[in-house]
C-alpha positions in Angstrom: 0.0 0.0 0.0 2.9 2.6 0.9 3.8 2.5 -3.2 0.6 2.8 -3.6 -0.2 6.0 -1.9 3.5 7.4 -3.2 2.3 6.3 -7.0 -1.0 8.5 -6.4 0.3 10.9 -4.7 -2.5 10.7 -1.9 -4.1 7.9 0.3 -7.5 6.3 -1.4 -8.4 4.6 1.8 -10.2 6.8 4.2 -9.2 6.7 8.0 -12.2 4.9 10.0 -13.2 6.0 13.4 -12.9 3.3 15.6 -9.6 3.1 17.7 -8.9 -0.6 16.7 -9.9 -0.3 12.8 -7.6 2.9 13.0 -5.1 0.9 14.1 -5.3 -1.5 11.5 -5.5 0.9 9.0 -2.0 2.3 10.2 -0.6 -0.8 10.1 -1.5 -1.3 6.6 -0.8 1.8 4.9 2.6 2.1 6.5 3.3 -1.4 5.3 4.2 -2.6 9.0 4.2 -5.9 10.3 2.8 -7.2 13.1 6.5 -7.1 15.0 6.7 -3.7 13.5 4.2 -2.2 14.7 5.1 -4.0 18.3 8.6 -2.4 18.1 6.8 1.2 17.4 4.1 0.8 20.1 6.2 -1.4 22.3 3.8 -4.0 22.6 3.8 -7.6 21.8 3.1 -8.7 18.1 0.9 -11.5 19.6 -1.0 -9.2 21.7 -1.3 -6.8 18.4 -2.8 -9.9 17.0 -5.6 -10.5 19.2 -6.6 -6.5 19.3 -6.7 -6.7 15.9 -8.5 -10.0 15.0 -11.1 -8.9 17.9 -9.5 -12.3 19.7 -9.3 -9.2 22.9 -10.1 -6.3 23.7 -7.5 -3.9 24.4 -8.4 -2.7 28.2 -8.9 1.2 28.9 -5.1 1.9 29.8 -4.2 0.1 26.6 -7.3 1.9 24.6 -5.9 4.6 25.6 -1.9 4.2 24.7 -3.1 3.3 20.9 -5.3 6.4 20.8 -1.9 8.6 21.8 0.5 6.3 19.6 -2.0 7.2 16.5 -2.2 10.7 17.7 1.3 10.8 16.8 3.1 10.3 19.9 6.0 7.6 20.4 6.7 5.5 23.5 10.0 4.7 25.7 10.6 1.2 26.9 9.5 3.0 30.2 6.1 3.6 28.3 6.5 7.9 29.4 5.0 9.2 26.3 7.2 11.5 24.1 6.1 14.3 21.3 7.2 13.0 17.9 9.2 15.6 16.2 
């Protein structure tokens, strides 16, 4: 998908609104794997696995770490949240 969007010059596939379909959208336009995206978030590709095949339900803590991570903010192993520059 990343060629994609650079071929077009824009991204055909609109954003959705909820916090897990978000997230799988970011996965997929970015091209990420499922380590990847763990290594980005700091999370477990496994546990990436079940939010994202509905296996679990992230809890509110965790709801709301991927709702800062797609807001654009990164995480330290120490999971103190950092402005992306």
């Amino acid at each position: 998908i990343p060629r994609v969007i650079d071929f077009l010059g824009y991204n055909p596939i609109p954003c959705p609104d909820d916090l897990l379909e978000r997230l799988a959208w970011y996965k997929q336009v970015n091209g990420l794997t499922l380590e990847q995206l763990g290594d980005k978030m700091g999370r477990d590709a496994e546990q990436l696995a079940d939010w994202l095949s509905g296996r679990h339900t992230p809890c509110r803590q965790n709801q709301k770490k991927i709702a800062l991570f797609l807001s654009g903010h990164i995480f330290e192993p120490s999971d103190r949240i950092i402005e992306r520059d």
